[in-house]
N, C-alpha and C positions, 0 to 999 in steps of 0.2 A: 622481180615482179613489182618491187615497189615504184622502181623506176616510171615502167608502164605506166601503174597509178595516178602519178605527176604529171606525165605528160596527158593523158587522158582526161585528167582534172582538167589542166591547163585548158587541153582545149575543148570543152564540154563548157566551161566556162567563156572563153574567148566567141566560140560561135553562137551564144546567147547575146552576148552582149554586143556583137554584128549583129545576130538578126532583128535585136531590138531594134538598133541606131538605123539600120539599113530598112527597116521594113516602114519606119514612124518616118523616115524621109523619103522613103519611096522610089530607093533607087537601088531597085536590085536588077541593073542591067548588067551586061558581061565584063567581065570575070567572075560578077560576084557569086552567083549560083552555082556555079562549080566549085568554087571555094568552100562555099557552106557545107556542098555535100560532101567535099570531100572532109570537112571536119568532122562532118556526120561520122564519115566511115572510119575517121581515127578515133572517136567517142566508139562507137559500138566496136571496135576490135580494140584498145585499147582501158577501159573506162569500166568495162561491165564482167564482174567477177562470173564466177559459178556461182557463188550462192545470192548472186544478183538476180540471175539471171531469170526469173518467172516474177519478182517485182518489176522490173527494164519493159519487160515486153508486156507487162498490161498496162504500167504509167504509160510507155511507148505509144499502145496500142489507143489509149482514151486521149491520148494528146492529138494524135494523127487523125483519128476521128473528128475531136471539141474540131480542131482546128480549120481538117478540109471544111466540114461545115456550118462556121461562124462566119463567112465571107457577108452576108447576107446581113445576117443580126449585128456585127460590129460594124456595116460600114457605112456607120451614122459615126462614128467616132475614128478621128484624124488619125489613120495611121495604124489603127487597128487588125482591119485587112490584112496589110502588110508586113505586119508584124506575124500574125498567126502564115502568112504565105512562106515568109522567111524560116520561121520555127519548124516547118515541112520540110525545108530542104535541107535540116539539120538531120530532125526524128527519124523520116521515113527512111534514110540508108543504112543510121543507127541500126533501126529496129529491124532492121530486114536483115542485115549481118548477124546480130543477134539472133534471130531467129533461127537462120542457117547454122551456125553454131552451134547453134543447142539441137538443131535437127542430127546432125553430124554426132555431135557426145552421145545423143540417145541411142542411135543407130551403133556405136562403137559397143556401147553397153551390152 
């Protein structure tokens, strides 16, 4: 389990610091959005314990929101957009696997 841990740190880490670098220069053409999400979905299957699991999905939840709609208000500021565009194609697969998951453990319950 700890293993998981590390690798989900890793990359919970790694696709923040792409969607920074990628969203502030403004190039998130192909490949790179499938990349994100698929980090997304090694963060939300890898990354997010059980007793994480109802912290994940309301930060999740208020990040996916601030984010879809700051496109507006941030884009007076270089890169901002994009940034918040990039950080979506992290969260929203994250938070959607998480959710299923926990949909799933309840149901098991």
């Amino acid at each position: 389990m700890a293993r998981h841990n590390k690798y989900g740190s890793w990359a919970f880490l790694i696709g923040v610091v792409l969607a920074v670098i990628l969203g502030f220069m403004g190039t998130l053409d192909s490949p790179w959005p499938m990349i994100l999400v698929i980090i997304g979905l090694i963060v939300g299957f890898l990354n997010v314990t059980h007793d994480e699991v109802s912290t994940f999905l309301m930060s999740g939840t208020v990040l996916i929101i601030a984010s879809a709609l700051s496109g507006d208000t941030l884009s007076s500021l270089p890169g901002a957009a994009g940034i918040m565009s990039a950080l979506l194609m992290i969260f929203v697969p994250a938070t959607i696997l998480v959710a299923i998951k926990n949909v799933f453990t309840i149901a098991r319950n």
